[in-house]
C-alpha positions in Angstrom: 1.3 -21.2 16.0 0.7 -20.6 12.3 -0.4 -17.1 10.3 -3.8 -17.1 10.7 -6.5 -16.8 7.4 -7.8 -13.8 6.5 -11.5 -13.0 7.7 -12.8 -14.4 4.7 -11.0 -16.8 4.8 -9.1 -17.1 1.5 -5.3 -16.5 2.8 -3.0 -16.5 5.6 -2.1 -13.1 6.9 2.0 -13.5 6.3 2.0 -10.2 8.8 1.3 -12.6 11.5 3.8 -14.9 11.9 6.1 -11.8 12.9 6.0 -12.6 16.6 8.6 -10.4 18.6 9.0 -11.4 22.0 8.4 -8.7 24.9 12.2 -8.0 24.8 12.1 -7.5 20.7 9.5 -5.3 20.8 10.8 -3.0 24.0 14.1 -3.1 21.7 12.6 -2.0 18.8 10.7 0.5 20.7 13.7 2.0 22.2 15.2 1.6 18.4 12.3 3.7 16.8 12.8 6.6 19.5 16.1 6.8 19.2 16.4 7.1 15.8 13.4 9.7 15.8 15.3 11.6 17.9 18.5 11.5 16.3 16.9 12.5 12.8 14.0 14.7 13.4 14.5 16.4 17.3 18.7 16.8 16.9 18.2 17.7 13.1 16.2 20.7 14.3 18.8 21.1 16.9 21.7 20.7 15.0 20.4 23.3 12.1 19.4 26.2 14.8 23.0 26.0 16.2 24.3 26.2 12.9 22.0 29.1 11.6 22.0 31.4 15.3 25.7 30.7 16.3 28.0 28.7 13.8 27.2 30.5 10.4 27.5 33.9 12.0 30.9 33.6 14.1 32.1 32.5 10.5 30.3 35.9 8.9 32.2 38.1 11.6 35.5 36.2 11.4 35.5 35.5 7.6 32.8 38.6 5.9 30.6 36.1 5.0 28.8 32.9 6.4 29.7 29.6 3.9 28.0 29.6 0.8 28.1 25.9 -0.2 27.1 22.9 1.1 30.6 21.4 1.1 31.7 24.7 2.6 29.4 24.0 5.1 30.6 20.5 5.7 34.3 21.1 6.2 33.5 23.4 8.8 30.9 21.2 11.0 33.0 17.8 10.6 34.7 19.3 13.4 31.8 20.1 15.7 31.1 18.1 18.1 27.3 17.9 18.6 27.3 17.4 14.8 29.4 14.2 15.1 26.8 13.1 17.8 24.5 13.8 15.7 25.9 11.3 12.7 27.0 8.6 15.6 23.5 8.2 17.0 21.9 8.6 13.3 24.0 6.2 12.0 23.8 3.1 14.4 20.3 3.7 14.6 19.9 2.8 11.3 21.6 -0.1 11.6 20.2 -0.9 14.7 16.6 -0.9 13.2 17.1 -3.8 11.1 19.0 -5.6 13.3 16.4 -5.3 15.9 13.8 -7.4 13.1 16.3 -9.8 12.1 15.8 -12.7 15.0 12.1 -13.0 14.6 12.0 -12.8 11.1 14.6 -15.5 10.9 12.9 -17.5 13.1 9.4 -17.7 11.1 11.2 -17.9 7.5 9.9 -21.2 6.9 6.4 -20.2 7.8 6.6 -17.0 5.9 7.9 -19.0 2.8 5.2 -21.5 3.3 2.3 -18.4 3.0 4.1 -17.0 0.0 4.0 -20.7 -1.9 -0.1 -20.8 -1.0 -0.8 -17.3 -2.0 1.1 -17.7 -5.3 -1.0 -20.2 -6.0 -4.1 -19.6 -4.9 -4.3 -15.7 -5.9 -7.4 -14.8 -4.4 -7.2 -11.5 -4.7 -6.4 -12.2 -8.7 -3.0 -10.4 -8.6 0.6 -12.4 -10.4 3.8 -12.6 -9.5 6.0 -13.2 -12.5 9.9 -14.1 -11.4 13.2 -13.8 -13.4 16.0 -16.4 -12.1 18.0 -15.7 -14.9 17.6 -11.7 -14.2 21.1 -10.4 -13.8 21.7 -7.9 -10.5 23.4 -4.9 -11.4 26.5 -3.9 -9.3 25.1 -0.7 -8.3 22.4 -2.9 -5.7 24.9 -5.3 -5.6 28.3 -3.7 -4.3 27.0 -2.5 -1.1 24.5 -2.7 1.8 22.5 0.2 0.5 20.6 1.8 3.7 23.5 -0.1 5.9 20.5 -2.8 5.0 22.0 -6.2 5.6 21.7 -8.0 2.3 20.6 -4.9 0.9 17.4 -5.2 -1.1 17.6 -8.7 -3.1 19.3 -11.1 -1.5 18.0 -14.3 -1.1 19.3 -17.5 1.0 16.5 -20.4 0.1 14.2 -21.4 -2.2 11.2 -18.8 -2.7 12.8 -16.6 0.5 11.0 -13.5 1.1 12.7 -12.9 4.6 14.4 -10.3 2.9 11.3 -8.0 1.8 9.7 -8.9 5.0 13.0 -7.5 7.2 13.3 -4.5 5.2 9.2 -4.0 5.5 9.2 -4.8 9.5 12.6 -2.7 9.8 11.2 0.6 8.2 8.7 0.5 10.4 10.7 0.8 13.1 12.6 3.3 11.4 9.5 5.2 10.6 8.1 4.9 14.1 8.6 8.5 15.4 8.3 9.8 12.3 5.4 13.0 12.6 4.4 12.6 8.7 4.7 8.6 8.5 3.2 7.6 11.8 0.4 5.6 10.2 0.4 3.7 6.7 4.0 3.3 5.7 2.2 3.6 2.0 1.7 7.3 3.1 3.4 8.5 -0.3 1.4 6.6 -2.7 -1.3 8.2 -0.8 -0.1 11.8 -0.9 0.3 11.9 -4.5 -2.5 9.7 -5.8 -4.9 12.2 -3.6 -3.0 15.2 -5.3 -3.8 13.6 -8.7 -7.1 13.2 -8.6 -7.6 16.8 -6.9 -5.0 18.6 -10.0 -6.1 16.6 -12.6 -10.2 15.6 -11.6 -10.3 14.8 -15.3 -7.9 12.0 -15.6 -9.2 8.4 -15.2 -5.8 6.2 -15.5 -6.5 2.9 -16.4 -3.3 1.3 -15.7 -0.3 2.2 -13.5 3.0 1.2 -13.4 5.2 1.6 -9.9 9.2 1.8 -11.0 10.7 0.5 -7.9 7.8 -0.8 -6.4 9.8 -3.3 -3.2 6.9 -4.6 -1.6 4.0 -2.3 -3.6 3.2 -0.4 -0.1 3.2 2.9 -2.0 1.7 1.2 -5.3 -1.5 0.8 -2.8 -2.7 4.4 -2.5 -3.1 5.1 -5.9 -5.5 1.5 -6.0 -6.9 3.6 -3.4 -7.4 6.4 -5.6 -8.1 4.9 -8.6 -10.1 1.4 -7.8 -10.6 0.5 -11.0 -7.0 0.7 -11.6 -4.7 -2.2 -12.9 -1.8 -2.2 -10.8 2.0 -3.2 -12.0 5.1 -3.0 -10.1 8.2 -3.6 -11.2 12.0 -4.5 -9.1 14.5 -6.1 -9.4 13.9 -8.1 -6.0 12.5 -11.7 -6.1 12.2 -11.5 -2.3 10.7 -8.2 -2.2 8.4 -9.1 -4.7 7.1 -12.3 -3.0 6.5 -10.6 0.6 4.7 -8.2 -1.0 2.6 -10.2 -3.3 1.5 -12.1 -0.3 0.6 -9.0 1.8 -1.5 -7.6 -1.4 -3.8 -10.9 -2.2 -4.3 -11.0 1.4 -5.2 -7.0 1.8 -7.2 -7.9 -1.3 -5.1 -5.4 -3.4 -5.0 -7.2 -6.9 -1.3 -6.1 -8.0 0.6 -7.4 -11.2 4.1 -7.6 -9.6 7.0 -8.5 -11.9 10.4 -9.0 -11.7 12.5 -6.5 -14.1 15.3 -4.2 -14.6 13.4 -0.9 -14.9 16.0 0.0 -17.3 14.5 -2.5 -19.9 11.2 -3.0 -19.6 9.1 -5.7 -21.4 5.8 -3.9 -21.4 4.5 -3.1 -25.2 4.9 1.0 -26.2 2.4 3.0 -24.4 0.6 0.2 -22.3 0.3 2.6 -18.9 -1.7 5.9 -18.3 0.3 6.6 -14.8 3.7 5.8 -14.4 5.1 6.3 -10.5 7.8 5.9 -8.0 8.7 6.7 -4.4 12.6 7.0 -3.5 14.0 5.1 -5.9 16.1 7.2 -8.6 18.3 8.7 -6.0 19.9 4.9 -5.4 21.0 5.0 -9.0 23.7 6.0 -11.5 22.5 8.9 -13.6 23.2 6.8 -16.8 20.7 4.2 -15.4 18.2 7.0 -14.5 18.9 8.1 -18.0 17.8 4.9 -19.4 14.7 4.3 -17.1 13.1 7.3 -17.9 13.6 6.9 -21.6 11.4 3.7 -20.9 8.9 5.8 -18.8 8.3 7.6 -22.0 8.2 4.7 -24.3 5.9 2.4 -22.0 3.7 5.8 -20.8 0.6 6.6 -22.8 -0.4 9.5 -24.8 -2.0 12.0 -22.3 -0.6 9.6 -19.5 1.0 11.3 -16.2 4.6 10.3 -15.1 5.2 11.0 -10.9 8.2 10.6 -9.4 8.6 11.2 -5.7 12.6 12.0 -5.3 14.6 13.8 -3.3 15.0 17.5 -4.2 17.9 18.8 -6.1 20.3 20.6 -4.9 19.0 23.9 -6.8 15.6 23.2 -4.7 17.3 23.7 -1.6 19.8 26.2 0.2 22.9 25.1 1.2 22.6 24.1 4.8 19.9 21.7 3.7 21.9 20.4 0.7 24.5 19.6 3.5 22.0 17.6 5.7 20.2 15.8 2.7 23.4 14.4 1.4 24.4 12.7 4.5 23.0 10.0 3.3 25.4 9.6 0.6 28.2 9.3 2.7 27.4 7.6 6.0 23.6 5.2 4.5 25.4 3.6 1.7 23.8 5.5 -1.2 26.5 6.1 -3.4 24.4 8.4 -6.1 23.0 10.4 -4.1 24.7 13.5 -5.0 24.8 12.8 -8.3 21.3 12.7 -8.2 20.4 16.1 -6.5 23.1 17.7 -8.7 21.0 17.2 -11.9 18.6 19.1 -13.7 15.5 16.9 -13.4 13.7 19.0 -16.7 16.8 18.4 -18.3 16.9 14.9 -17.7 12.5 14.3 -18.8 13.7 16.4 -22.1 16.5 14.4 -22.8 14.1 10.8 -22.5 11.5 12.5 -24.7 9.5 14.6 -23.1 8.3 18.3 -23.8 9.4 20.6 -21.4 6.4 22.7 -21.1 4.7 19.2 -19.8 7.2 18.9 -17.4 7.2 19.8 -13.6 8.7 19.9 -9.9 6.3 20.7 -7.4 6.3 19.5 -3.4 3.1 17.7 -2.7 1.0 17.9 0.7 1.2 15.3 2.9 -1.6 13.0 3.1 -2.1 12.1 6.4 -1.3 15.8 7.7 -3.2 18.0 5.2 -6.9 19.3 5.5 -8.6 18.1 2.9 -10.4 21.5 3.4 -7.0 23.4 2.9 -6.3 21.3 -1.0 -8.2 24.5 -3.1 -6.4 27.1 -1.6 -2.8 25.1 -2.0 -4.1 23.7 -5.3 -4.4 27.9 -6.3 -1.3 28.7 -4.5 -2.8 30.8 -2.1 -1.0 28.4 0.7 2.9 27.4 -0.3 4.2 24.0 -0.9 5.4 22.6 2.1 9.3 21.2 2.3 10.2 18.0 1.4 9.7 16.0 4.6 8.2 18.5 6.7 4.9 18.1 5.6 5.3 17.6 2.2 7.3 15.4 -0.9 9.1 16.8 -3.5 7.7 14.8 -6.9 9.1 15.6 -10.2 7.3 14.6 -13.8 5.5 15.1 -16.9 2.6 15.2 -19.1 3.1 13.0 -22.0 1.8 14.5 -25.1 -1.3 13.5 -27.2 
């Protein structure tokens, strides 16, 4: 059995020659509800415990409850249903790409052998322009970031893509039981490229550039904002790069993907109108974010828009959710992740050239949970911005000056 054509017949469909058996699928099931539970039902759990009977018993013992999220951390490393909590959370991220492994390993070769035709038959007109001389820097490098075997760029063959396809298929499963990712994993490039067009009606980018981009499922929704668009997205990930190329001529998506350190682009000095990413800086040092947003600035257009969806800092949040946000940091292999939250993000768009008055942090509705109906009245701020993963993404970014 072989991926089959699309319905017009132009390419193979490299989505299916996933085939899980029965027994895959019920595992990945079972993976998908576990870790739903583990980061969405006992995260709710976990912070009314701490809020109704952990923070006060400290108040009364103490005068006060803990003010900081390391504070907060010392005291709950020693509660039980909190180390449940970061058991089951951790193993089931691990477990979710495990759980894709065998039957992407078993099609590789046919996957490989849908990447070579697309690449060359590009019916969609999209490129896919590949760096084997592109060094990897140590910060993707040194660790399995996401507990991600491989992590994101490791390849084992000639023109693999079994990488990008098992961190694509793994997500999903990861993302399963999630209430604001249920459908299109490409949810965020959705979110914000709606917001833009409803914030800014007047803006008409012509070309956008996605930092980050893995497979381009979030570079997608702003195509499907902006269809005249001309798509770029830039990683550092051959094999990334190639799954997603074939999914894009296939979904007739015409993307330019290439293959790039973000923190030296090649693009000529103000070639993009809209410049975007989707949770990528946090997985950096700050001198690398440093450097990539001076090329943001270089590469972005007069009057172009730079959107960033990030994690929020730590001066966005209180400090029981600064404590749960930088779990991640510890037990998911993402090493910056507090150095991250702990910057001033203004600061940082200043520093790379950009005025502060253009600047801004702002959460951004959810696409596939938002009224349409309900986008004046949050748009005026007669509804609040809702929290960063509970129905909304925190974005930071700037105006660039004519």
């Amino acid at each position: 059995m072989v991926a089959k054509p699309s319905d017009t017949g132009s390419v193979p469909n490299i989505d299916a020659a996933y085939r899980p058996t029965h027994d895959e699928r019920a595992r990945q099931g079972f993976v998908g509800v576990l870790r739903a539970h583990s980061s969405r039902d006992m995260r709710n759990a976990l912070e009314h415990r701490y809020r109704t009977q952990i923070a006060p018993a400290v108040e009364r013992q103490e005068g006060q409850a803990p003010q900081t999220s390391r504070e907060i951390g010392k005291l709950m490393d020693t509660d039980s249903y909190y180390r449940f909590h970061s058991a089951l959370r951790y193993n089931s991220q691990e477990m979710m790409y495990l759980s894709v492994l065998d039957p992407v390993e078993r099609v590789a070769d046919e996957m490989i052998a849908v990447g070579r035709e697309v690449a060359e038959s590009r019916p969609a007109g999209g490129t896919l322009t590949l760096d084997p001389s592109l060094e990897m820097p140590r910060y993707v490098t040194a660790l399995d970031v996401h507990l991600a075997p491989g992590s994101f760029h490791s390849e084992y063959v000639d023109d693999d893509l079994s990488q990008g396809a098992m961190l694509a298929y793994g997500s999903k499963v990861g993302l399963g039981g999630h209430v604001y990712r249920h459908g299109d994993l490409g949810v965020i490039g959705q979110s914000i490229g709606y917001w833009l067009t409803q914030k800014y009606p007047q803006f008409k980018p012509k070309r956008v550039l996605d930092v980050g981009t893995q497979s381009g499922k979030n570079l997608f929704g702003y195509i499907d904002s902006y269809p005249e668009i001309e798509a770029h997205g830039v990683d550092l990930s051959a094999t990334t790069l190639r799954y997603g190329h074939a999914r894009a001529e296939y979904l007739g998506k015409t993307v330019h993907f290439s293959q790039q350190n973000a923190e030296f682009l090649d693009y000529p000095d103000g070639y993009f109108d809209l410049i975007v990413s989707s949770f990528f800086f946090h997985e950096l040092p700050v001198a690398a974010t440093q450097r990539i947003l001076k090329q943001c600035h270089r590469v972005l257009a007069p009057g172009g828009i730079m959107t960033h969806m990030e994690l929020p800092s730590h001066a966005d949040c209180d400090a029981w959710n600064n404590f749960y946000w930088d779990w991640d940091a510890t037990y998911n292999n993402e090493p910056y992740y507090i150095q991250f939250r702990s910057q001033n993000l203004v600061e940082l768009m200043v520093e790379a050239g950009f005025d502060k008055e253009r600047c801004f942090t702002t959460s951004v509705p959810n696409f596939e949970t938002t009224d349409p109906a309900d986008y004046p009245r949050f748009l005026s701020g007669q509804l609040p911005p809702m929290d960063h993963g509970r129905g909304g993404w925190f974005v930071f970014g700037a105006e660039k000056t004519v």
